[in-house]
C-alpha positions in Angstrom: -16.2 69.9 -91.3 -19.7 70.5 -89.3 -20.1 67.7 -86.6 -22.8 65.1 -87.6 -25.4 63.5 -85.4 -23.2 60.4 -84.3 -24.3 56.5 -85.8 -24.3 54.2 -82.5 -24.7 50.7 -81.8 -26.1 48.6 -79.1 -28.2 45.7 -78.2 -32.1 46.3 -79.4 -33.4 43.7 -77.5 -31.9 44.6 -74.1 -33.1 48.4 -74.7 -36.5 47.0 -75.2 -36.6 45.4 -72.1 -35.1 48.3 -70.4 -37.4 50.6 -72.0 -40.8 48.0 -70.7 -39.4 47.8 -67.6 -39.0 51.8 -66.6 -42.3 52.1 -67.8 -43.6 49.7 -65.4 -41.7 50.9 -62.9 -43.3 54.5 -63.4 -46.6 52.5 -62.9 -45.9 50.8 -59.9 -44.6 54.2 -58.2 -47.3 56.7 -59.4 -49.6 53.5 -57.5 -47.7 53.7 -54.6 -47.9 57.6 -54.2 -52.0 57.0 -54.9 -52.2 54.2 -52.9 -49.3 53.9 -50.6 -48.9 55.0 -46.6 -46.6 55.5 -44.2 -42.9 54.5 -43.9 -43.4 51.1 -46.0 -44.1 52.9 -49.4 -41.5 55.8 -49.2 -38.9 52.7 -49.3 -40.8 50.9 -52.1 -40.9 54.1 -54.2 -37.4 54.6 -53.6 -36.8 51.0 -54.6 -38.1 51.6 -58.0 -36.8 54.8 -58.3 -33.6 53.1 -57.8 -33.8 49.9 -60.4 -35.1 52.6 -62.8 -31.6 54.3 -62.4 -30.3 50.8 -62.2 -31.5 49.8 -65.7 -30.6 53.4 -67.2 -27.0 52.7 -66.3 -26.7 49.2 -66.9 -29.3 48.3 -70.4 -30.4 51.6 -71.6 -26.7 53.8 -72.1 -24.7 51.9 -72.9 -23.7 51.9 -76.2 -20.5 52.2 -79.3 -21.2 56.0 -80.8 -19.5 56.6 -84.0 -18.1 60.3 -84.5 -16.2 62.5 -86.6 -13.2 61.9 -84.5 -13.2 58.5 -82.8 -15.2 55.9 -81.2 -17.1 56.7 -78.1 -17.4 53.4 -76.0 -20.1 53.6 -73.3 -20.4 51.1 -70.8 -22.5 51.2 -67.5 -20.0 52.9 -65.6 -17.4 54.1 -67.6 -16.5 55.6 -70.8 -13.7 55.4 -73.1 -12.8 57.4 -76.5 -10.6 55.9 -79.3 -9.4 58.3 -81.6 -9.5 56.7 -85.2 -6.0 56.9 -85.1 -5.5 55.2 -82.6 -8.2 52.0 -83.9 -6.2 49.2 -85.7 -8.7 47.0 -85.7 -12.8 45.9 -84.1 -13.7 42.3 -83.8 -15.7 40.1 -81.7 -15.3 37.3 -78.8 -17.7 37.0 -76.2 -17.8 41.2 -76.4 -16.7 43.5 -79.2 -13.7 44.8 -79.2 -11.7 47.8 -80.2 -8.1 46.9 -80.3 -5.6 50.2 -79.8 -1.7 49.9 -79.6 -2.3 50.7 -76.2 -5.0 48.2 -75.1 -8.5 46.5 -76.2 -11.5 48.1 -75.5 -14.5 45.6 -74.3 -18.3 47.1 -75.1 -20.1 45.8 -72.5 -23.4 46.2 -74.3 -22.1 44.6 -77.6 -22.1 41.0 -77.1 -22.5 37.3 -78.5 -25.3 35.7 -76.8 -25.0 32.3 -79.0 -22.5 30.3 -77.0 -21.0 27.9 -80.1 -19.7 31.5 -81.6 -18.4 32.5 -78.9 -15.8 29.2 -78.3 -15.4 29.9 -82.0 -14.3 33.1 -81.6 -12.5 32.3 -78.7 -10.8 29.8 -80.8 -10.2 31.9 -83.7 -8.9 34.6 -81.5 -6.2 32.0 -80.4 -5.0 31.3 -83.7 -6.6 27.8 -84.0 -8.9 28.5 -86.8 -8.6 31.1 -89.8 -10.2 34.5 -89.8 -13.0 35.2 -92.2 -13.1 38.5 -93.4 -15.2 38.1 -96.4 -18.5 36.2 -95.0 -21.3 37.1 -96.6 -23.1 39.8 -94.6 -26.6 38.6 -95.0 -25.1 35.5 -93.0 -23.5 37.8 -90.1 -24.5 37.6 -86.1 -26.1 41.5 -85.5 -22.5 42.2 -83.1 -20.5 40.7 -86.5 -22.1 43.1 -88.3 -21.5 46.7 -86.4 -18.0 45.1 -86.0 -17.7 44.9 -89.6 -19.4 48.3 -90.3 -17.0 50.1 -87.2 -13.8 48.4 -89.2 -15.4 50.4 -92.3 -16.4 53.7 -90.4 -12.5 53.6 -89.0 -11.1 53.4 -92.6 -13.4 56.4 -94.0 -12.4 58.8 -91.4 -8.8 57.6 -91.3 -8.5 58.7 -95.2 -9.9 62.3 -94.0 -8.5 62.9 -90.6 -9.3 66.1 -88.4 -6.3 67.3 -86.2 -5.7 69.2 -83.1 -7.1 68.5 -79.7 -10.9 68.2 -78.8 -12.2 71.2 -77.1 -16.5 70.5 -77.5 -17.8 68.3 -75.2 -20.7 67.7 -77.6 -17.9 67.2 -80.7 -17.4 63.2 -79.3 -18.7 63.0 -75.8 -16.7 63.9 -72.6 -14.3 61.2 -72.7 -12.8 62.9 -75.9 -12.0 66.5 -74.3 -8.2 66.8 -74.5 -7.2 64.1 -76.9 -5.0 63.6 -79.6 -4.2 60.1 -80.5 -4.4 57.5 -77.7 -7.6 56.1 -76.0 -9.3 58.0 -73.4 -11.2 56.2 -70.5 -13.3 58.7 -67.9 -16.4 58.3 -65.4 -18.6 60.6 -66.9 -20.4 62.9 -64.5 -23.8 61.2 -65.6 -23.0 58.2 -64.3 -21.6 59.9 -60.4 -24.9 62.3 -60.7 -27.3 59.2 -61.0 -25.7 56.8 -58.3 -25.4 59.6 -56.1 -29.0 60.3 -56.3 -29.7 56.4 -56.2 -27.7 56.1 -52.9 -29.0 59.4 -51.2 -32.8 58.5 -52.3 -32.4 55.0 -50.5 -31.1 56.0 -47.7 -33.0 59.2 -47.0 -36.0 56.4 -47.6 -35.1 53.8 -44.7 -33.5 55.9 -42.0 -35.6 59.2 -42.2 -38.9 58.1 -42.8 
């Protein structure tokens, strides 16, 4: 079976804002390479240059990829893949989760924002109110929904499993290299590359200017 462009979800709004924030943030340092002297404006270019990375990491990656052969779970810092044979079940709290015999899987990114369905999911989650799996859709929070749809997604790929270990990194993300049928949890090299950078930028800014 030929590898498909993976579905993902994550939070639309928080991308947007991520996305209106690098751009002005490219603004403010192309004016403070035009505009900006001395010793002062090398440390506020590398002060955008770091929220930039910042807001990469934290608003604009993360993100639940579906693939072929698992779910790839990107938070800011970490990622983790779930084999579908290892998902038994997605459902939401205060986060979406991806519950494995192993452990639960939090998305960062993922989350309830309205804070009356969150204590209700709390409370459902405790066993003090019943579980409704057949709500109407058209009625579903947007987090409600991708855990609905990933529930879905799992029992497709479950019915048509592929086997053996994952050798392509590009197959289901980095996280996945190696694994067979329990959860997977890495920091990618991304994520070391850019907060590297981040920390070398800021201080090659305020002690060798």
């Amino acid at each position: 079976m030929e590898p498909t462009n993976p579905t993902s979800h994550y939070s639309t709004p928080t991308r947007l804002l991520a996305a209106a924030w690098i751009v002005i943030a490219v603004l403010l340092i192309l004016d403070v390479l035009v505009r900006g002297e001395g010793r002062e404006a090398w440390i506020a270019g590398a002060v955008l240059a770091a929220s930039v990375a910042v807001v990469y990491l934290v608003w604009m990656r993360p993100r639940v990829a579906v693939t072929e052969r698992g779910l790839r779970v990107i938070n800011p810092l970490r990622e983790t893949f779930v084999p579908w044979a290892a998902v038994r079940w997605v459902d939401v709290t205060d986060v979406l989760r991806v519950h494995t015999p192993q452990t639960i899987v939090r998305s960062w990114p993922l989350r309830e924002t309205k804070r009356a369905k969150v204590r209700d999911n709390m409370r459902r989650d405790a066993g003090f109110l019943d579980a409704d799996h057949d709500e109407d859709p058209a009625q579903m929070r947007p987090v409600d929904l991708a855990a609905r749809q990933l529930r879905q997604d799992a029992e497709r790929y479950k019915a048509r499993p592929l086997t053996g270990p994952i050798k392509d990194v590009d197959e289901a993300g980095p996280a996945a290299l190696g694994a067979e049928d329990a959860p997977q949890a890495m920091v990618p090299v991304e994520v070391i590359v850019i907060l590297a950078a981040t920390v070398v930028m800021l201080v090659g800014a305020v002690f060798l200017t």
